[in-house]
N, C-alpha and C positions, 0 to 999 in steps of 0.2 A: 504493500500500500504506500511506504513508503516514496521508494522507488515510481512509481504510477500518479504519483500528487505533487512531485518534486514540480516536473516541468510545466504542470496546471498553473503551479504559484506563480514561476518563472514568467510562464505568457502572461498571466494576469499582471504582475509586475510592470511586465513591457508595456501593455498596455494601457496600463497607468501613467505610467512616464511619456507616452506616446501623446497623451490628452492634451495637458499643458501649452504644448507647442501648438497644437492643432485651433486651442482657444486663443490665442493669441495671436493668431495667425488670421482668424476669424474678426477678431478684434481689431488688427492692423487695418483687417481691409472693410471692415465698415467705416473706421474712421477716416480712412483714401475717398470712401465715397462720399462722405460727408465734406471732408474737405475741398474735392473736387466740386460738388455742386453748390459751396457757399464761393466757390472761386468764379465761379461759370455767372451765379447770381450778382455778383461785386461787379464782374465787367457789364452785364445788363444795365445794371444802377451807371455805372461810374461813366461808360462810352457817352451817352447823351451831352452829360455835362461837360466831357471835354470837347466835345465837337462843340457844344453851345461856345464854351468861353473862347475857343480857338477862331471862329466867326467873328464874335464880337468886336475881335480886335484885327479886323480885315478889312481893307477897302471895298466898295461894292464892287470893283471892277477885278480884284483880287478873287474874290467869293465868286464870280459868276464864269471867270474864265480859267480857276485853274482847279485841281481836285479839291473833292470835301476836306481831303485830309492833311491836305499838303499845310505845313507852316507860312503864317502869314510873309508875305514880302516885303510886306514894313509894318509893323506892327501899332497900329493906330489904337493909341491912347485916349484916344482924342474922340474918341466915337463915347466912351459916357461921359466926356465932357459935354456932350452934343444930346445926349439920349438927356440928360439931366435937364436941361437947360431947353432945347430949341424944341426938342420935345415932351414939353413938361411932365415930364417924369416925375419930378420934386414935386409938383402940384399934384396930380395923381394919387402920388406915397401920402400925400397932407389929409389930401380928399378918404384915403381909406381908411387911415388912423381914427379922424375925425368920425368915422363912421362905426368902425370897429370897435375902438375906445370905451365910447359910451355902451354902445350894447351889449358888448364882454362884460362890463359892470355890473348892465340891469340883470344879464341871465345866470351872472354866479350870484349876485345879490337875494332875488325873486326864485332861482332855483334850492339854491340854498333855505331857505326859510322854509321856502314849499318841501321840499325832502323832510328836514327837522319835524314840522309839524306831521306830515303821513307818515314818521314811522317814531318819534319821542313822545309823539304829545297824546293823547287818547282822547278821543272824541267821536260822535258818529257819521258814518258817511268817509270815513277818511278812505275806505277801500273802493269806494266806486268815484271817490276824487281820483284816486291815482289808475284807475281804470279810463276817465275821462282825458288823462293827459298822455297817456299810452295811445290811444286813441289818432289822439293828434301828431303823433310818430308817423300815423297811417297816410297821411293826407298827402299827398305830392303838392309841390309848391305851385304848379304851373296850376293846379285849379282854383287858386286863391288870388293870383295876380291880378285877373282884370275888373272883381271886386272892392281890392286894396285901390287900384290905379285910380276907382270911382271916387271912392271914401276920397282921399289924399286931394285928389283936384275938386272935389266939393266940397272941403275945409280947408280949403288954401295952403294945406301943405304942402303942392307940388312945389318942385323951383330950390326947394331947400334937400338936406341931406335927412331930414325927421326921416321921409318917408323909408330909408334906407335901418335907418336906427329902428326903427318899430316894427318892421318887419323882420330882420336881425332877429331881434328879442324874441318874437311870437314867435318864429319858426327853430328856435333854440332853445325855448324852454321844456318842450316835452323829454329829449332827449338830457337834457340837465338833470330835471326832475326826479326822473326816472333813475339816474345813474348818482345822485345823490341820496337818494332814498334807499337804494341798495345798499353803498356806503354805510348809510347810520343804521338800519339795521343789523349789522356787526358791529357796533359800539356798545360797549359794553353799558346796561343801564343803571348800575351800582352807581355811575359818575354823577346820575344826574339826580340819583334819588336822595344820595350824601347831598349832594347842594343844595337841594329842597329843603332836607331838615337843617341843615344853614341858613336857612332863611333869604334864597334866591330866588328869585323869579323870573317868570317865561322868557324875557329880555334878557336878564343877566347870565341865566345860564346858554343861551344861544351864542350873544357873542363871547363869553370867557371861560365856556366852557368846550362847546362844540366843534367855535371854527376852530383853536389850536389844534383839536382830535382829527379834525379832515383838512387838515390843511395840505397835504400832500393828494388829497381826491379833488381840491381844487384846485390847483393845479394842473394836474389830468385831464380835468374833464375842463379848465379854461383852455390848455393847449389844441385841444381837438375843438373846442369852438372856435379860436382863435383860425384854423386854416380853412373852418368852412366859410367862414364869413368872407378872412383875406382873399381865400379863391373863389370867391362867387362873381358868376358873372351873368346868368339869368337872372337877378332879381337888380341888380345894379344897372343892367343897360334898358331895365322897365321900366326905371325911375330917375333917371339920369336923361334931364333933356336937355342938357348943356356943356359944353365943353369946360367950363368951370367947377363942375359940378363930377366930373368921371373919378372913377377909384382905377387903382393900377388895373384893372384887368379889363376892364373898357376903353383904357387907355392903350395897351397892349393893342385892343381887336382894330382900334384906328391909329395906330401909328404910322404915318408916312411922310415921307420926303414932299421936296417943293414939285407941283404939279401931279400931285398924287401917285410918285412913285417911289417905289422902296426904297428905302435906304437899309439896307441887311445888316452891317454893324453896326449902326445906331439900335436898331432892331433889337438886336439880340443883345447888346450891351445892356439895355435894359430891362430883358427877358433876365438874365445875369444878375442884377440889380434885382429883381425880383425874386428869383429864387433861391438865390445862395446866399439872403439874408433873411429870410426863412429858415433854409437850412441852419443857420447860424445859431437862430434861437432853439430849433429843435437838439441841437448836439449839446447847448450849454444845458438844458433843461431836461437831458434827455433821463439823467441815472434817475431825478426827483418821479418823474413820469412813469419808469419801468416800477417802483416804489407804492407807487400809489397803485398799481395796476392788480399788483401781485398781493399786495398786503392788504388790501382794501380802506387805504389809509387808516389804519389802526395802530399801527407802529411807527411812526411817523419818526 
């Protein structure tokens, strides 16, 4: 028996030893393919934008008669001095801010409170409130425009940027609402029940209690309003009847040279200008964002 079991072990042995290499091996080449295909993904992202910036700083006559890819021949500089200025670019960036600014405010302001109340505060009705603003997630913007268009020009607020602000708001607070009330629903309610017998009230515990708890889900949830707005440009060129009046992305759709013809690096210098100062904010803001996503603002 002895003899008869010796070389049973031996193989079993080998074949143990044999495993190790095989899982690693395994292991190597899943992580090959991961890394291949987050390489494959990086060039997808990264190509556009070097061909954008690579344009930008090309003459028109450069851009039109020599390859996409080819290095500029003279490298004009000079084209966002031109996108900034002749093409008011700078007006635009003012006009969107102007626009942006305030209605980021109202709908972390108005979302915020609205979340706190449906899911801290107990009262009835709160579950068919937040069923009512779910609701309006549902609604695509383009059936609401030529009723807002009505409203706005028969309360005089066409001509101005309101109508752009208010609409902003409405159409961002379902999605706010929604994603802040999810938020405080994981907030622990010992914090606010301790403050209670402290002798705080609805007010006091919202602001000095709540927002330090979700301040990383406001954040979150202001940078994803923040790019719907900045890139909106159906709702912007419905209410914009005036060239004083356009946000960068109307401005963008009418950009051109003297007699109505393009100018490509001015063009895209300001395309450039547009979104790699975007981008800029998203990479500075980006770990706080991943933070908020994952933790549900609770660990802040």
């Amino acid at each position: 028996m002895a003899i008869d079991t010796a070389p049973k072990t031996a193989t079993a042995g080998h074949k143990r030893a044999k495993q190790p290499p095989l899982r690693a091996a395994r292991k190597a080449g899943g992580r090959l393919w991961i890394r291949l295909a987050v390489t494959i993904l990086l060039i997808v992202e990264v190509y556009p934008l070097i061909w954008m910036f690579l344009t930008s700083v090309k003459s028109n006559s450069d851009y039109l008669n020599n390859s996409t890819w080819s290095l500029p021949t003279t490298w004009e500089w000079g084209n966002y001095a031109e996108a900034w200025t002749t093409g008011n670019i700078g007006l635009y960036v003012k006009n969107s801010l102007l626009a942006v600014v305030p209605a980021l405010a109202l709908i972390l302001l108005l979302g915020t409170a609205a979340g706190f109340a449906l899911q801290i505060m107990v009262w009835k009705g709160r579950s068919l409130t937040l069923l009512v603003f779910l609701a309006g997630m549902m609604i695509p913007p383009q059936m609401i425009l030529l009723p807002l268009f009505t409203i706005y020009f028969q309360t005089g607020l066409s001509g101005t940027l309101w109508p752009l602000i208010l609409t902003y708001t409405g159409t961002g607070l379902p999605l706010t609402v929604f994603m802040m009330a999810t938020y405080y629903k994981t907030v622990p309610r010992e914090l606010f029940e301790a403050a209670t017998l402290d002798g705080a009230g609805i007010l006091r515990a919202f602001w000095t209690i709540s927002i330090p708890v979700v301040r990383n889900a406001l954040l979150t949830v202001g940078l994803v309003q923040f790019f719907f707005i900045w890139n909106d440009l159906l709702i912007a060129l419905t209410f914009t009847n005036s060239q004083d009046l356009r946000t960068i992305q109307v401005g963008l759709l009418n950009f051109t040279g003297d007699f109505g013809a393009t100018q490509y690096g001015p063009l895209f210098a300001a395309i450039c200008i547009n979104v790699f100062g975007t981008l800029v904010i998203y990479l500075f803001l980006n770990q706080k964002v991943m933070k908020g996503l994952t933790s549900g603002a609770v660990k802040g």
